[in-house]
C-alpha positions in Angstrom: -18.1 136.3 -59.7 -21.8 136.0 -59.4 -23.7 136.8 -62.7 -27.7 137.0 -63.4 -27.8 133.8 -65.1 -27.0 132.4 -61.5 -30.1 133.4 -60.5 -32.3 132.1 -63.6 -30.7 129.2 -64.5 -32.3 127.5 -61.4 -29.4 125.3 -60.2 -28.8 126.1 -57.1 -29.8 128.9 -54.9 -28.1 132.2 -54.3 -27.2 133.4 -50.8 -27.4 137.2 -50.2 -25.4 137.2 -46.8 -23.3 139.8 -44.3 -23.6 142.4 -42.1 -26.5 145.1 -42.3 -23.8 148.1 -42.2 -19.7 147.9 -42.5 -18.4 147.8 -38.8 -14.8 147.2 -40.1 -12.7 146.0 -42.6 -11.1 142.8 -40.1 -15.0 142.3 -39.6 -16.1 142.2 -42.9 -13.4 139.7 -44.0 -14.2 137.9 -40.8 -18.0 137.3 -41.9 -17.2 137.0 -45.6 -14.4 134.3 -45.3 -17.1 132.6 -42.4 -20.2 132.4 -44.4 -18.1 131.6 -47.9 -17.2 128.0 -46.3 -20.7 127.4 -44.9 -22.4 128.4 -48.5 -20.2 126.7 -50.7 -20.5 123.5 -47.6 -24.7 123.6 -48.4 -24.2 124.0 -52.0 -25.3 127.9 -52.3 -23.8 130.5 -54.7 -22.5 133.1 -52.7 -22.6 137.1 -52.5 -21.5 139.4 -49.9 -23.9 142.3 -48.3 -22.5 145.2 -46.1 -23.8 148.7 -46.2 -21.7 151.6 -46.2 -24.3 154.1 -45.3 -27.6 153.3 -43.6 -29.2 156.5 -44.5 -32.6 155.3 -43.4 -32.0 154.9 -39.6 -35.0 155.0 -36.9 -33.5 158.1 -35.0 -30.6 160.7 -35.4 -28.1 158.9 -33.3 -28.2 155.5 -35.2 -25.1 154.4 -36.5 -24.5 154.5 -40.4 -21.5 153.3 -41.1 -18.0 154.4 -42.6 -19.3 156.6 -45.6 -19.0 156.0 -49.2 -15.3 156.9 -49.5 -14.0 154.5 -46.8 -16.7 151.9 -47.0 -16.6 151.4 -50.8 -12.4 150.9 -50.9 -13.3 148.2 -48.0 -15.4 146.6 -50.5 -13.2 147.0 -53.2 -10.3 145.4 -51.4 -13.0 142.2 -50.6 -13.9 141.5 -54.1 -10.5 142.0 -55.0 -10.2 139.0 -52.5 -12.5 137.2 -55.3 -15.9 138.1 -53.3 -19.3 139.3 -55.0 -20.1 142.0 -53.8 -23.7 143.9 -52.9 -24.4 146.9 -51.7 -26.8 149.8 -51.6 -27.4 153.1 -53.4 -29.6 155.9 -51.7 -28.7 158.8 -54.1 -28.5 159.5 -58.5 -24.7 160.3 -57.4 -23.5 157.2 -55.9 -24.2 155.0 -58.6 -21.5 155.7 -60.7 -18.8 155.0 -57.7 -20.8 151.9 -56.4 -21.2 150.0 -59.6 -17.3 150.6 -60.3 -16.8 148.0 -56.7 -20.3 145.9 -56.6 -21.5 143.1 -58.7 -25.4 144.0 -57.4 -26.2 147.5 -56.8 -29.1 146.9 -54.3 -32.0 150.0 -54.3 -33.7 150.3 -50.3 -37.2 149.7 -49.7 -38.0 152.9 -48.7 -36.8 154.1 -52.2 -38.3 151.6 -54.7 -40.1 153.8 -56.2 -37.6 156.7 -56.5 -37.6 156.6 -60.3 -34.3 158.9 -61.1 -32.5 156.1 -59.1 -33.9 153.3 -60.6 -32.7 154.1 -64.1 -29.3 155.5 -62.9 -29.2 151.9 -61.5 -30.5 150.8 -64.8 -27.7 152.2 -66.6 -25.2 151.3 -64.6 -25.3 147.9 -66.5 -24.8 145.9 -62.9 -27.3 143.4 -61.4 -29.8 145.6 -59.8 -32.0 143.8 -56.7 -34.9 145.8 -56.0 -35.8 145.5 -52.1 -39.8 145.2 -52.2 -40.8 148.3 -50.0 -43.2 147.1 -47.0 -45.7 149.8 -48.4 -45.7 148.0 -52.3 -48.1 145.4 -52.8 -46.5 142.6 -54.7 -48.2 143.1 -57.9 -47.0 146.4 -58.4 -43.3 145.8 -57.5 -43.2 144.8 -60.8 -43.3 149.0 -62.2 -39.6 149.5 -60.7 -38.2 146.8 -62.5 -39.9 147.8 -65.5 -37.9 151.2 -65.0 -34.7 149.3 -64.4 -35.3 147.7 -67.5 -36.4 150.6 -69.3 -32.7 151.6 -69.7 -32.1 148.7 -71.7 -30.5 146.8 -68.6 -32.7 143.4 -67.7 -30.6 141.9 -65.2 -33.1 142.7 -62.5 -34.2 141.1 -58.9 -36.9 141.7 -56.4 -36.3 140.9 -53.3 -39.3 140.4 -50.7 -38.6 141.8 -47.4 -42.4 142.3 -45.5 -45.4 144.3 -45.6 -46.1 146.7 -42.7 -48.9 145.0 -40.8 -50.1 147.9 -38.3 -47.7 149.6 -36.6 -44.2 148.5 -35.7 -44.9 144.9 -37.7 -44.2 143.4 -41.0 -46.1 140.2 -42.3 -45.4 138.1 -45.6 -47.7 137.1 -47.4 -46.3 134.2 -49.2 -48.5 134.3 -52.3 -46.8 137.2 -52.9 -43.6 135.3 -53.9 -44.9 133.3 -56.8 -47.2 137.0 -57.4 -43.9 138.7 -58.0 -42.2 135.5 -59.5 -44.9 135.8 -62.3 -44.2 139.1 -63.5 -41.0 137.1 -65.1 -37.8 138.4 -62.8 -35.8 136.6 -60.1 -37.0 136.7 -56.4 -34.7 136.9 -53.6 -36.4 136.4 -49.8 -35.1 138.4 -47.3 -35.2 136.2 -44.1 -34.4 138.8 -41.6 -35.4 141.8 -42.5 -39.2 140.6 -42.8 -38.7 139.3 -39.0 -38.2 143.2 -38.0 -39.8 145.1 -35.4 -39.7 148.5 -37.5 -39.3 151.2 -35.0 -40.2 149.0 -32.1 -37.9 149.5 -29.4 -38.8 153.3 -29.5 -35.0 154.4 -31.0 -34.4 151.9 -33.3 -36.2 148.6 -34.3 -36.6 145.4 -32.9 -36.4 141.9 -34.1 -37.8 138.5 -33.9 -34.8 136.1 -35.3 -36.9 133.5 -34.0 -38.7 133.2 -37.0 -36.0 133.3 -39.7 -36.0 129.8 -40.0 -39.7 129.0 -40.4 -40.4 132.1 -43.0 -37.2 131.1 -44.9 -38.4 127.9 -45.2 -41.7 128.9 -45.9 -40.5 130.7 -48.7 -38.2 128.3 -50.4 -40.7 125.8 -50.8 -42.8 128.0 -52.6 -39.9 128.6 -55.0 -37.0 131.0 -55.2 -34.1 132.3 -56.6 -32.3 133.4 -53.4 -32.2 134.0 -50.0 -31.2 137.3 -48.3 -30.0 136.9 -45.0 -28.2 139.7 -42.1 -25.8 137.3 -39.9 -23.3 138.8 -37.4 -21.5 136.6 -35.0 -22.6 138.4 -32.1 -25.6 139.9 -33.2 -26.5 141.6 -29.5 -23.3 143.8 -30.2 -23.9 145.0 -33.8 -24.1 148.4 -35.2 -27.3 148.2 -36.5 -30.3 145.6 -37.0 -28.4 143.0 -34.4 -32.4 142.3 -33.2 -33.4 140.6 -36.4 -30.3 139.6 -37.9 -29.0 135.5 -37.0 -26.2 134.1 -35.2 -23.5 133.8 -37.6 -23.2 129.9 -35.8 -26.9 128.9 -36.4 -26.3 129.9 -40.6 -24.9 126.4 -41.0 -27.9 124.1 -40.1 -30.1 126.3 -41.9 -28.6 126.8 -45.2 -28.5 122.9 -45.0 -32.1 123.3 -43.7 -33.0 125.2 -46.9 -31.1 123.2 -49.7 -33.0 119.8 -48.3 -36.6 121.9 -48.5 -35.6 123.4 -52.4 -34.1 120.0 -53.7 -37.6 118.5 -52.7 -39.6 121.4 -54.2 -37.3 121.3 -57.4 -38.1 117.5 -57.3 -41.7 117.6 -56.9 -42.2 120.1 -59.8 -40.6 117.6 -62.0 -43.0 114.8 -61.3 
């Protein structure tokens, strides 16, 4: 199972990887069992994503997902399997249930600075990846892992994922990485939630995968701990965020893509 000193030690880098949302148990084993070979093929750690509620949906009628009750056993049952598992918390009262299946309890952007929920996630003594909210400039991201770690509970992330750039845009700013890098905790890059459309097409948002591979690699030769990445094999026909998330078949050349750019980065800084 994953553990923070995977993402400190600086060995190899982690992979944050699944569906945005839980469409089904057969589907979630699908992607996990899919994307296991291709990380362990490119030499990543691995960790499995899947909401079971997206609470934070553009209109009334996007899908959320199974619910806690359903969507947690689902999880269960995977890490059971021998999966890490990730997933998010959007209330004080799901912390307790989540942290009893996942190995990360992962806090939203749009709630990084919700302070009650940072420290119940604090004291859950899990892994706690803070999702950067696109309104938080990367020095002050910083403040909600000091709340995380307030509780006595270190093993922190932060986890890039775009800055609103007008409307219905995100940019990254890739000083921003070594910004939040410097503040002493773990960064994860989220490759395709930073290539969203927030809100674009009107009743949900839009995407623009084609730049998942550039910004990812953008980002790892700064210098990471992880990447975060939303894959579904047929991304036009998924629940929710199919427009940015990447063909589950183009995850292969990539990964390899990104181990070639972070062994050169690792070597260079050795010189």
């Amino acid at each position: 199972m994953i553990q923070y000193s995977d993402f400190t030690a600086g060995k190899k880098l982690v992979l944050i990887a699944g569906t945005c949302v839980i469409e089904s148990e057969e589907h979630v084993n699908f992607i996990a069992d899919a994307v296991s070979a291709m990380a362990a093929e490119a030499g990543f750690s691995y960790v499995f994503k899947a909401a079971f509620d997206k609470a934070n949906r553009t209109s009334l009628g996007g899908h959320r997902g199974p619910g806690i009750a359903e969507g947690l056993a689902i999880l269960g049952r995977l890490r059971a399997r021998g999966y890490s598992v990730l997933t998010d918390v959007h209330e004080t009262a799901q912390v307790g249930q989540v942290a009893e299946v996942a190995d990360i309890v992962q806090i939203p952007a749009f709630l990084c600075r919700q302070t009650d929920l940072l420290l119940e996630a604090g004291r859950s003594g899990k892994i706690v990846n803070v999702k950067k909210g696109q309104f938080v400039a990367p020095h002050d991201i910083h403040h909600a892992a000091d709340k995380v770690a307030s509780t006595g509970n270190r093993q922190v992330i932060l986890t890039e994922r775009g800055s609103s750039f007008g409307y219905n845009n995100l940019v990254v700013d890739m000083r921003g990485l070594k910004i939040m890098a410097d503040a002493g905790w773990p960064v994860v890059f989220d490759a395709t939630h930073s290539v969203q459309l927030p809100g674009g097409i009107g009743s949900a948002s839009g995407g623009q995968p084609e730049f998942i591979a550039p910004l990812a690699s953008a980002a790892v030769a700064v210098g990471l701990s992880g990447v975060f990445i939303e894959v579904h094999d047929q991304p036009e026909k998924a629940l929710s965020d199919g427009a940015n998330a990447l063909r589950l078949d183009l995850l292969p050349a990539l990964l390899k893509r990104l181990r070639l750019i972070d062994d050169a980065r690792k070597a260079a800084d050795s010189l």
